[in-house]
C-alpha atoms as a printed R data frame, in Angstrom:
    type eleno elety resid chain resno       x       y       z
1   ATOM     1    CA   UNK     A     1 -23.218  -5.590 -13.380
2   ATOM     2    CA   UNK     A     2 -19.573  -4.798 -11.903
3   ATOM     3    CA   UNK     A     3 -18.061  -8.092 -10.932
4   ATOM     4    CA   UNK     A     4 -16.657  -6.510  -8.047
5   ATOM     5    CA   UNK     A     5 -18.982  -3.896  -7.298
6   ATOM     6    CA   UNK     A     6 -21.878  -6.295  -6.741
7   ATOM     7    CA   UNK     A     7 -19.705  -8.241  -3.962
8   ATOM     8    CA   UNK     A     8 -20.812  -7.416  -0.245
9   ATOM     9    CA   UNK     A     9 -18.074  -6.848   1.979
10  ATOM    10    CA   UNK     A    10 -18.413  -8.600   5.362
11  ATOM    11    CA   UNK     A    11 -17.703  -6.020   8.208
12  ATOM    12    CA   UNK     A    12 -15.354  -7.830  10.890
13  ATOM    13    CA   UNK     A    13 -15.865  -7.611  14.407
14  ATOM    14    CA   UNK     A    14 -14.269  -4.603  15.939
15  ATOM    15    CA   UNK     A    15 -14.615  -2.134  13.011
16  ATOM    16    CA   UNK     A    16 -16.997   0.609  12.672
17  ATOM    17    CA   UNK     A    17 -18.413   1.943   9.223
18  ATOM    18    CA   UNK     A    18 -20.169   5.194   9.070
19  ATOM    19    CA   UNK     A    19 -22.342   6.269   6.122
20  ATOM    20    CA   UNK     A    20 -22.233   9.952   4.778
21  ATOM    21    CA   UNK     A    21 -22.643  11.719   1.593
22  ATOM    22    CA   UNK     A    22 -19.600  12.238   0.226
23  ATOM    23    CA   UNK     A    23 -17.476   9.624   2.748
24  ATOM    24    CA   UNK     A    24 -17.430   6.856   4.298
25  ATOM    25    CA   UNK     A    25 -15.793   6.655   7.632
26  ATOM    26    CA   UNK     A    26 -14.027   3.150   8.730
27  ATOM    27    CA   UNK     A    27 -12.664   2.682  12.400
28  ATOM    28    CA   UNK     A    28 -10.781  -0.007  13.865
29  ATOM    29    CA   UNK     A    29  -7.785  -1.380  15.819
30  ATOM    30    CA   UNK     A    30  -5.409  -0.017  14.138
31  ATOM    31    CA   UNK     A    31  -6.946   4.012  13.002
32  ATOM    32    CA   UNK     A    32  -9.669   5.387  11.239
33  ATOM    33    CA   UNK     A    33  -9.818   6.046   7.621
34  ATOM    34    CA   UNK     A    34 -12.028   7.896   5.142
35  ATOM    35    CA   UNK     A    35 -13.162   6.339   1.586
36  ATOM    36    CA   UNK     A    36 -14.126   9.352  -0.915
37  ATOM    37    CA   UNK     A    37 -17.780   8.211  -2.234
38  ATOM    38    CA   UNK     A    38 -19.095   9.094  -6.304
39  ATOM    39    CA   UNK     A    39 -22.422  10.918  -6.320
40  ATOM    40    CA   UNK     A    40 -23.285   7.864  -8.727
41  ATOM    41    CA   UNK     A    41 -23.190   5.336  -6.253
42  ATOM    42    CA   UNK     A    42 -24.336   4.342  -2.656
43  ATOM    43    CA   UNK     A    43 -23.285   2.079  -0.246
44  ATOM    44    CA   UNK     A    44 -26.037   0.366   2.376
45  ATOM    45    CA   UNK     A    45 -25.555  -1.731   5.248
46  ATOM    46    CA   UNK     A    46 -27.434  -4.910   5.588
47  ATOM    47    CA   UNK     A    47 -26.902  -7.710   7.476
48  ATOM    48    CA   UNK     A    48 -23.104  -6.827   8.870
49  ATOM    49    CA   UNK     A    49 -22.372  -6.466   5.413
50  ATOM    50    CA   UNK     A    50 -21.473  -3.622   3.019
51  ATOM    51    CA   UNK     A    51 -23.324  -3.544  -0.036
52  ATOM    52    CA   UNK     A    52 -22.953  -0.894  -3.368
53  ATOM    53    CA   UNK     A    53 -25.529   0.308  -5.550
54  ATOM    54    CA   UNK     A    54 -24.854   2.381  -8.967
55  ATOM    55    CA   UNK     A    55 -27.432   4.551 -10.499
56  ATOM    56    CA   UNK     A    56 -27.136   4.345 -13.774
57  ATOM    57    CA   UNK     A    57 -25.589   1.754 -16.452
58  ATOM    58    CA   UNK     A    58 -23.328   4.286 -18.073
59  ATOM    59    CA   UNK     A    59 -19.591   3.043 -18.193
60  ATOM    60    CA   UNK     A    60 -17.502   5.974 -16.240
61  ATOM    61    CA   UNK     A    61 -20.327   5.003 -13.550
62  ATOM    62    CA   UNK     A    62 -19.917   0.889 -13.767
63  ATOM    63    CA   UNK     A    63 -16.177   1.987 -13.190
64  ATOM    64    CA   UNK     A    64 -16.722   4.007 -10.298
65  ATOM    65    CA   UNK     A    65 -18.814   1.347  -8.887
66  ATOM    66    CA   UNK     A    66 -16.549  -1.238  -8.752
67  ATOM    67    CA   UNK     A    67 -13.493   1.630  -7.499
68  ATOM    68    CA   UNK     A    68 -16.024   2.661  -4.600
69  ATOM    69    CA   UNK     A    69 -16.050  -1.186  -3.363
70  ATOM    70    CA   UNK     A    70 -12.469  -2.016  -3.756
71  ATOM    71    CA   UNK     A    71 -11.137   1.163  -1.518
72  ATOM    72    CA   UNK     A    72 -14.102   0.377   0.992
73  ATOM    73    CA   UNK     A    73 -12.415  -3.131   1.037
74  ATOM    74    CA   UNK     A    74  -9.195  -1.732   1.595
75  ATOM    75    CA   UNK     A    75 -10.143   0.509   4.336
76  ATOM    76    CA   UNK     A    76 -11.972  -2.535   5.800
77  ATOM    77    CA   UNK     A    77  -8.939  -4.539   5.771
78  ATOM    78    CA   UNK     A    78  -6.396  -1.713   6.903
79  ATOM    79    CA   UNK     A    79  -7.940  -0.502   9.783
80  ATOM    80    CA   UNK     A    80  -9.280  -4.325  11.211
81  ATOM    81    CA   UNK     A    81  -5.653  -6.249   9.565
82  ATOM    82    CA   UNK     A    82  -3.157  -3.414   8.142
83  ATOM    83    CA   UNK     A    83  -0.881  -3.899   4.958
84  ATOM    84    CA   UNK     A    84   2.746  -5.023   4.944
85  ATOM    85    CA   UNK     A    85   5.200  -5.139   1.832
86  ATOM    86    CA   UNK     A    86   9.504  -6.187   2.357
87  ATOM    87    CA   UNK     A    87  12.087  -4.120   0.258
88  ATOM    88    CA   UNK     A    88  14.969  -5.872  -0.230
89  ATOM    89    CA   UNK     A    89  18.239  -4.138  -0.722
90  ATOM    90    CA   UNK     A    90  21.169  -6.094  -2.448
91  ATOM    91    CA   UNK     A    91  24.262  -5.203  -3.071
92  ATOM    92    CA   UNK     A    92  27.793  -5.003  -1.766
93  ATOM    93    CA   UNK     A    93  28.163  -2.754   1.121
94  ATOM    94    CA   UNK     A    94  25.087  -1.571   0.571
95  ATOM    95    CA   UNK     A    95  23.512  -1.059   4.282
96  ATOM    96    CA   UNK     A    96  20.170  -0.009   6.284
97  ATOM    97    CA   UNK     A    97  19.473   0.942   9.799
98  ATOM    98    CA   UNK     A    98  16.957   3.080  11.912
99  ATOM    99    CA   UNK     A    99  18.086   6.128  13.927
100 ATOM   100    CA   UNK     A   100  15.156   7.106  15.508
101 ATOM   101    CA   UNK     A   101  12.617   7.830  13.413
102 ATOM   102    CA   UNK     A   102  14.756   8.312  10.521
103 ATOM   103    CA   UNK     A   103  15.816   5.491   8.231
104 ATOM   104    CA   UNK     A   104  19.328   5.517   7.228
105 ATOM   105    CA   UNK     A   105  20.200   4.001   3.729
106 ATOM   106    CA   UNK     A   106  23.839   3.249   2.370
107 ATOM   107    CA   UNK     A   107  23.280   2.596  -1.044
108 ATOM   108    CA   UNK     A   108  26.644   3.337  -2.722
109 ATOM   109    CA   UNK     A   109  26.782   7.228  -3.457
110 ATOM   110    CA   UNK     A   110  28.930   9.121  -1.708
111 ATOM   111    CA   UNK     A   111  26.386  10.108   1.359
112 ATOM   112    CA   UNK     A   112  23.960   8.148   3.154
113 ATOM   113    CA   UNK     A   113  20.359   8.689   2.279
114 ATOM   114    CA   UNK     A   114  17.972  10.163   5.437
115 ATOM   115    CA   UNK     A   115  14.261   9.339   4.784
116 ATOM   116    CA   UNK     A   116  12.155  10.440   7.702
117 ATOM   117    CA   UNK     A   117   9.410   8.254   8.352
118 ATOM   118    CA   UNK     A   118   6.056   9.440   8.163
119 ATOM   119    CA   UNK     A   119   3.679   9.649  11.344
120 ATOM   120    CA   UNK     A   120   0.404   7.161   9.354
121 ATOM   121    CA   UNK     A   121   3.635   4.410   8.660
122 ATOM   122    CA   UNK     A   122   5.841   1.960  10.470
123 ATOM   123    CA   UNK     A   123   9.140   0.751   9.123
124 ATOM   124    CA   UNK     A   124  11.682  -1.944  10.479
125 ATOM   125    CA   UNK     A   125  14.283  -3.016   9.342
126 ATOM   126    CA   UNK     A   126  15.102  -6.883   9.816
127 ATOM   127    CA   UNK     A   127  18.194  -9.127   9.712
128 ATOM   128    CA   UNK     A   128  21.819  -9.351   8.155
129 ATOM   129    CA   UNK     A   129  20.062  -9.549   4.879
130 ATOM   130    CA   UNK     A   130  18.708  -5.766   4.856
131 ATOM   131    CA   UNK     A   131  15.057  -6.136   3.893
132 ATOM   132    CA   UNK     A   132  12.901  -3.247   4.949
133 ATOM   133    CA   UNK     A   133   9.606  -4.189   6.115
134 ATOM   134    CA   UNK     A   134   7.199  -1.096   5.780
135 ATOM   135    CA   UNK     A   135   3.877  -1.484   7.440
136 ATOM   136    CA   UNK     A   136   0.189   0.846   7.783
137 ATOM   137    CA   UNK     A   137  -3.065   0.989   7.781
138 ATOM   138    CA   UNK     A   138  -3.669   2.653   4.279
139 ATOM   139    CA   UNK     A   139  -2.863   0.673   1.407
140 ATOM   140    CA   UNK     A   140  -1.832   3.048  -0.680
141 ATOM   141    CA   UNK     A   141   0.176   4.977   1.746
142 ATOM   142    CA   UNK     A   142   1.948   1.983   2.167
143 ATOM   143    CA   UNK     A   143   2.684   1.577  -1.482
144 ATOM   144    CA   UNK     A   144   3.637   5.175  -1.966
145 ATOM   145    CA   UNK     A   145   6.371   4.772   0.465
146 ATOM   146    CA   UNK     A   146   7.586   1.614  -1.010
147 ATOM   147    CA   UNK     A   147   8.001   3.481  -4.355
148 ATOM   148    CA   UNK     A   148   9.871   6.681  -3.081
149 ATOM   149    CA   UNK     A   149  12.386   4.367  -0.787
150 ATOM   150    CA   UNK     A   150  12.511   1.914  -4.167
151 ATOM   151    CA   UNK     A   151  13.368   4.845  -6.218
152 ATOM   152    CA   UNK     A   152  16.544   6.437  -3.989
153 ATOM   153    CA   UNK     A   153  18.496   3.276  -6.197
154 ATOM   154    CA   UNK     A   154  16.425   0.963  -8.142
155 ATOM   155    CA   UNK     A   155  17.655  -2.466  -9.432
156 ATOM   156    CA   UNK     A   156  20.491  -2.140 -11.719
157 ATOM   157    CA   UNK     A   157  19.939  -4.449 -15.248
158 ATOM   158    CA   UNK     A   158  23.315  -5.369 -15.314
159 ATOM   159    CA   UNK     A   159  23.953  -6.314 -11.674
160 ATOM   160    CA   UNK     A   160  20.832  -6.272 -10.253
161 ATOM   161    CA   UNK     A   161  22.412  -3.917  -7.041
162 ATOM   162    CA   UNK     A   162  19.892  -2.017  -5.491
163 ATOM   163    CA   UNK     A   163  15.953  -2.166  -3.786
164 ATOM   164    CA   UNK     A   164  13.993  -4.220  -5.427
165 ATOM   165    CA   UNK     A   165  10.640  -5.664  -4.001
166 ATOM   166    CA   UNK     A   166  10.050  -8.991  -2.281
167 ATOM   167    CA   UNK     A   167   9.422 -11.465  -5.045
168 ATOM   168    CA   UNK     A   168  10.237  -8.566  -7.821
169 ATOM   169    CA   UNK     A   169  12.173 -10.199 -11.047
170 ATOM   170    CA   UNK     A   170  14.568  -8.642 -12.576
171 ATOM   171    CA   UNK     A   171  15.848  -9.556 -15.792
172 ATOM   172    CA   UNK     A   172  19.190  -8.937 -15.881
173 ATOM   173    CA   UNK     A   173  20.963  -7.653 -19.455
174 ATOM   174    CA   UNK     A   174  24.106  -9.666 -20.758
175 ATOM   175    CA   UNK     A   175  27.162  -7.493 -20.465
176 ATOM   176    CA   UNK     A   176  29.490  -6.143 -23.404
177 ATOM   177    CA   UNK     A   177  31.358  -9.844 -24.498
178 ATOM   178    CA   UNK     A   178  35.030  -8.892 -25.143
């Protein structure tokens, strides 16, 4: 049995889940989202909980068991809590700021950078120390961002200049010694 798959995840108070064939609609507080469903496996509700079931014992199926529960879970938790991750952006002279619903990034090239925010995401920018804070509903949406504003100037090895993640380590490389 999937260790995860097998876990029941406890509907909060204030979110809706809707069984169908091929989805499985989640609405709360903050939006609605959709979870894709396998033909090999079915989710129930029992008890104010959500429970999976798989079919069969074969392992792409165990795999897709245990997928089905954790984006359920997700959805569950985006919709009742949201997701949050921080960028932090180091470097000398290296700046960020909101115009509108645009976010502005110097990052040491020769033009700013213009990323227009998507409608499903919020961004903010906080502080003198330039940490982006990028906030949704969908997990991975959240994530995706993250990774295209991360890759406009990743950390540098030598310096380490550039966006990193919150709690990202970066091992810097030892210079040329003269």
């Amino acid at each position: 049995m999937s260790r995860i798959g097998k876990k029941p995840i406890v509907i909060p108070a204030g979110v809706t889940v809707t069984l169908g064939t091929t989805e499985l609609s989640v609405k709360g507080p903050k939006g609605e989202l959709k979870v894709p469903m396998q033909d090999q496996v079915t989710a129930t509700i029992q008890e104010g909980q959500l429970v999976f079931e798989r079919h069969s014992e074969v392992g792409p199926v165990r795999a897709a068991h245990g997928l089905c529960r954790a984006l359920a879970r997700n959805a569950i938790q985006g919709v009742s809590a949201g997701f949050t991750r921080k960028l932090l952006v180091q470097g000398i002279g290296y700046k960020t700021e909101l115009q509108g619903s645009t976010l502005v990034l110097n990052l040491g090239y020769s033009h700013p950078i213009r990323f227009p925010i998507p409608k499903d995401v919020q961004i903010a920018v906080e502080g003198k120390d330039n940490s982006i804070s990028v906030s949704g509903s969908d997990r991975g949406r959240v994530g995706q961002v993250c990774a295209i504003i991360r890759g406009f100037r990743p950390p540098d090895r030598y310096k380490g200049k550039g966006v990193r993640y919150e709690g990202e380590h970066v091992a810097l490389k030892e210079g040329k010694s003269a």
